[in-house]
C-alpha positions as CSV (number, residue, x, y, z in Angstrom):
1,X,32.0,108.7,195.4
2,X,30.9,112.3,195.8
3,X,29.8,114.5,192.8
4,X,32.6,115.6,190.7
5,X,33.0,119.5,190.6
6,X,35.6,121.4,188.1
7,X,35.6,124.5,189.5
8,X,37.7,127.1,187.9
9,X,36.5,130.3,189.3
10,X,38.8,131.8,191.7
11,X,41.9,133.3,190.7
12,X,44.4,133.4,193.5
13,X,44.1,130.1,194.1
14,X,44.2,129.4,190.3
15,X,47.8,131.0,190.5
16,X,49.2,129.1,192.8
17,X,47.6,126.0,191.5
18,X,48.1,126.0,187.7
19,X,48.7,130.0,186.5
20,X,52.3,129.8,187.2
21,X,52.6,127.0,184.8
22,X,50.2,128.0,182.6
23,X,52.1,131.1,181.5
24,X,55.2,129.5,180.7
25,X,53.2,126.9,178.2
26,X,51.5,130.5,176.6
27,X,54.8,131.8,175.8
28,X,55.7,128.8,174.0
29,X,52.4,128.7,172.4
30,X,52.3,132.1,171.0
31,X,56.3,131.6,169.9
32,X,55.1,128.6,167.4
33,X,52.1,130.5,166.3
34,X,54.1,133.1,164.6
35,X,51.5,135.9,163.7
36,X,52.3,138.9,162.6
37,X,51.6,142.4,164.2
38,X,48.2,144.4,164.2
39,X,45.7,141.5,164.1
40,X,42.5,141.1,165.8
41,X,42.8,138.4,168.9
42,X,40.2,136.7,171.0
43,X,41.4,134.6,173.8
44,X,38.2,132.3,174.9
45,X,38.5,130.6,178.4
46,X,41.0,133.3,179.0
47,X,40.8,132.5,182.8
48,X,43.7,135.1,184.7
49,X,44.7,136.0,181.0
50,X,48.1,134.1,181.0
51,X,48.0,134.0,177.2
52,X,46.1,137.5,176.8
53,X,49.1,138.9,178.2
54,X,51.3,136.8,176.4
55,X,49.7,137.6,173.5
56,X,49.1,141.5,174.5
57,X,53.2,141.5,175.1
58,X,54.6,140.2,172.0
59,X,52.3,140.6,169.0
60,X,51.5,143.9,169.1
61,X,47.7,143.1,168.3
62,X,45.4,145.7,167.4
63,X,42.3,144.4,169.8
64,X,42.5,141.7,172.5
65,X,39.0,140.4,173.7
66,X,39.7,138.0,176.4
67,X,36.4,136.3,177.7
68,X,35.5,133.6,180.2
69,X,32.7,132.5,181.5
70,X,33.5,133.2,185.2
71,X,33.1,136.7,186.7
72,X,36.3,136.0,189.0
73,X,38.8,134.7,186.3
74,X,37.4,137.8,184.2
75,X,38.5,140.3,187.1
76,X,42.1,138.6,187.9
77,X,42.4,139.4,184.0
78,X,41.1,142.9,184.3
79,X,43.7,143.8,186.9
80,X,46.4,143.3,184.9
81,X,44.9,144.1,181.5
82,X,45.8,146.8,179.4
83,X,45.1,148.3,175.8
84,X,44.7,147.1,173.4
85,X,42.9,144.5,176.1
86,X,39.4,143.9,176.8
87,X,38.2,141.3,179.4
88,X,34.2,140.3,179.1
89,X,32.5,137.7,180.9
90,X,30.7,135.6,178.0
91,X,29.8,131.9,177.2
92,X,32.2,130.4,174.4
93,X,29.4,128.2,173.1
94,X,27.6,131.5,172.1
95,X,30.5,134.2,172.0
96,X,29.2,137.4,171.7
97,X,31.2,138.3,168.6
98,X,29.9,139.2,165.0
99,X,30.9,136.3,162.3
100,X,33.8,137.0,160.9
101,X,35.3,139.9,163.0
102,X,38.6,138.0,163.9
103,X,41.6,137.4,163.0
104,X,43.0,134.8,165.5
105,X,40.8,132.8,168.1
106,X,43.1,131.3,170.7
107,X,41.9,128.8,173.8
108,X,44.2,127.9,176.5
109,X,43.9,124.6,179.0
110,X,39.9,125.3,178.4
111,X,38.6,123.3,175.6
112,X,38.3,119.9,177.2
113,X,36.2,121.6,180.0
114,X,33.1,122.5,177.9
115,X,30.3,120.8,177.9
116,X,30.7,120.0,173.9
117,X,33.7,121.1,172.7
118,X,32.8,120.3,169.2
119,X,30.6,123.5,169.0
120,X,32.7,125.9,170.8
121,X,35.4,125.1,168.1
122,X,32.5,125.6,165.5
123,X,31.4,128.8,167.4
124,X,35.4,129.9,167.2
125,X,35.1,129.2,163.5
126,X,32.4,131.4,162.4
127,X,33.9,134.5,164.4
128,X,37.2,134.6,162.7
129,X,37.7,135.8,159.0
130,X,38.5,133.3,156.3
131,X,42.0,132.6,156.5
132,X,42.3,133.2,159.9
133,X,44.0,131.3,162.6
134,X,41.5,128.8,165.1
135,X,44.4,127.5,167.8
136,X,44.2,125.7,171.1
137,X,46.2,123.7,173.7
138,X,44.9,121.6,176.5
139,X,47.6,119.9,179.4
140,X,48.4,115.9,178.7
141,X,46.7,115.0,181.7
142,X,47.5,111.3,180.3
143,X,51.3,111.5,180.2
144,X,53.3,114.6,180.2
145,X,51.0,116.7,182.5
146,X,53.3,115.2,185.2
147,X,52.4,117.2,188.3
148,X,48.5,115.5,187.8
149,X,49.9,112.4,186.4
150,X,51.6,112.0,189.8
151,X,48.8,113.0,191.9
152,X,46.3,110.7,190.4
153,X,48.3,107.5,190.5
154,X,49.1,108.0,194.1
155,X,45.3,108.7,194.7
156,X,44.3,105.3,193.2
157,X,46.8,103.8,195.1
158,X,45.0,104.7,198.3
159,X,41.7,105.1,197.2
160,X,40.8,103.1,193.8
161,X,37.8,104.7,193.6
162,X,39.4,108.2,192.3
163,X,40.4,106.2,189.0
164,X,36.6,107.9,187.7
165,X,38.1,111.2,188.7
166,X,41.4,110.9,187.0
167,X,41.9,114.1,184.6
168,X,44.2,111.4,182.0
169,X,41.3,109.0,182.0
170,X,38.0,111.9,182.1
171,X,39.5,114.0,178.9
172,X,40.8,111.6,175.6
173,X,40.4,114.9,173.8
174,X,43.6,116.0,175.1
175,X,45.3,113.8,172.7
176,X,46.6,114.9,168.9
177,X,44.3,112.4,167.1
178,X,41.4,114.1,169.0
179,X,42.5,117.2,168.6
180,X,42.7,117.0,164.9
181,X,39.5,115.6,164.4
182,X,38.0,118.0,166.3
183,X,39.7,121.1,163.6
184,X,39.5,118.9,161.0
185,X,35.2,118.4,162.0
186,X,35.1,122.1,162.1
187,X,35.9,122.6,158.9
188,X,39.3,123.8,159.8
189,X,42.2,123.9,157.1
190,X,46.0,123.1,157.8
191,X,45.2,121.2,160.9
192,X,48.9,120.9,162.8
193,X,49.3,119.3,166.7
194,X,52.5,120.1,168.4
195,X,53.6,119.1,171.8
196,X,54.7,122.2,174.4
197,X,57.0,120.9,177.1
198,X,58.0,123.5,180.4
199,X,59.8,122.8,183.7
200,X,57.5,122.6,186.9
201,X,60.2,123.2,189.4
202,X,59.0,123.2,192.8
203,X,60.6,124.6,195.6
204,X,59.5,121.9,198.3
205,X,56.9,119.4,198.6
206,X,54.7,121.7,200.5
207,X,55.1,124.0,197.1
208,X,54.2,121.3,195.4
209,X,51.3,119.5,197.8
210,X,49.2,123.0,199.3
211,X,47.9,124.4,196.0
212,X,45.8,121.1,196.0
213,X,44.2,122.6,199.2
214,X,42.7,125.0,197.4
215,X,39.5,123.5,196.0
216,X,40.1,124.6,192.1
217,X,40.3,122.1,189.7
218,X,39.3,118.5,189.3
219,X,42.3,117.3,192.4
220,X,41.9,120.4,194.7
221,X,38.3,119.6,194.7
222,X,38.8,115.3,195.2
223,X,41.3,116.5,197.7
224,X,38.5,119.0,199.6
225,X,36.3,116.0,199.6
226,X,38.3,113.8,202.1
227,X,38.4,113.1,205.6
228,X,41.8,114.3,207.4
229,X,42.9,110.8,207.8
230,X,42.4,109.9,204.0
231,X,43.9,113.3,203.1
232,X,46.7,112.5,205.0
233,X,47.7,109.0,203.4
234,X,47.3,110.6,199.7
235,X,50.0,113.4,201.0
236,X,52.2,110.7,202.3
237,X,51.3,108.8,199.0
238,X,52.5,111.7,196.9
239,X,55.6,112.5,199.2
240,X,56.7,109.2,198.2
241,X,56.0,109.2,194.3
242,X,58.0,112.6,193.8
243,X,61.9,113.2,193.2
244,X,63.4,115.4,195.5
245,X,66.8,117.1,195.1
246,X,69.0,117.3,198.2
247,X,67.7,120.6,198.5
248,X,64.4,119.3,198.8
249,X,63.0,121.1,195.6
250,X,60.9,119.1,193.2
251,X,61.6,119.3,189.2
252,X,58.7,117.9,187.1
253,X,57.9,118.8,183.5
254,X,54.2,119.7,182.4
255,X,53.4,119.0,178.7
256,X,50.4,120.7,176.6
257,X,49.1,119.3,172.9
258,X,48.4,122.6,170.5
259,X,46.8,122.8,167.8
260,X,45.8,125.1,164.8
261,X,44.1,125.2,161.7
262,X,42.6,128.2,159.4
263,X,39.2,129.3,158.1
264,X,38.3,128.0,155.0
């Protein structure tokens, strides 16, 4: 088994992969948030800023700072940034943010891809004022992420060795126990998980099938990794495992757990 790589650091190939997905699940996201206008937002792991501009777009904040650790993601963000918006490059284990200077902290489909997840929730904590909103959502790579759910088991099926690479099986945070005991740990108040459901509607299997080619993410990166031949039996593999319409378009659903709690 070659060394496991998640690499998130390219945005084009982000888009076509995730990003298209990943702004639906923001909108629905921000919606059962609820804040008011004017308040101070930082978006950490903001990759292309899906939820920045989300965010940016309908709750008339006062100051975005979206950050991410990757110099790409930051610059797809900047392109499409605007004020109130700031993009930075930064580290959300040591977020260069005074304690206290926020009003919201949001994280979207990052949490369960740092190193200890634990302390970037604690470093989350100490930047936003008491009272203040901590909120997250990851996919449910075990079950309702169904894209990955698909790809995974059709993997195994052909090569029972990717079973260690399977995102369902790698990340247990991304379940609501989990992520409750992780606000709960941080000393976060009014802990609440809610599921976020969105269509995945692709418009035919290659739709579906070539963003895996792209080598970002956990399965683009397993899918880099094999030889033509194997390659070839997991698309075959997958072909098989997906519903087609007659039209030959492919209609999935991709589920995220959220969660929020506020500052003592």
């Amino acid at each position: 088994m070659r060394e496991r790589r998640d690499m998130w650091a390219v945005g084009d190939a982000y888009e076509r992969y995730m990003g298209r997905w990943s702004r639906s699940v923001a909108e629905g996201f921000v919606d059962w948030l609820g804040r008011e206008d004017g308040l101070r937002w930082l978006d950490v792991g903001c990759g292309t800023g899906a939820l920045t501009a989300v965010v940016a777009a309908r709750c008339r904040p006062s100051a975005v700072v979206a950050l991410d650790r990757s110099a790409g993601f930051v610059a797809s963000a900047r392109e499409t940034a605007a004020a109130p918006v700031c993009c930075v490059q930064g580290d959300a284990l040591a977020l260069p943010v005074r304690g206290q200077a926020c009003d919201v902290v949001v994280s979207g489909l990052a949490l369960n891809f740092l190193p200890t997840p634990g302390a970037a929730v604690t470093e989350a904590t100490r930047v936003v004022r008491p009272g203040g909103l901590v909120a997250a959502y990851v996919w449910d790579y075990g079950e309702g992420m169904t894209l990955l759910r698909r790809f995974w088991d059709a993997a195994i099926s052909v090569d029972p060795s990717a079973a260690a690479l399977d995102e369902g099986r790698r990340f247990p945070l991304c379940r609501p126990e989990r992520l409750r005991t992780l606000w709960t740990q941080a000393g976060l108040d009014d802990g609440e998980v809610s599921p976020i459901e969105v269509p995945t509607v692709f418009a035919d299997f290659a739709d579906l099938w070539e963003p895996f080619l792209g080598g970002q993410g956990p399965a683009p990166d397993y899918v880099a990794g094999l030889a033509p031949a194997a390659r070839d039996r997991l698309r075959d593999a997958l072909r098989g495992a997906v519903p087609a319409r007659p039209d030959g378009s492919i209609a999935l659903t991709a589920r995220a757990w959220a969660v929020q709690g506020r500052r003592r």
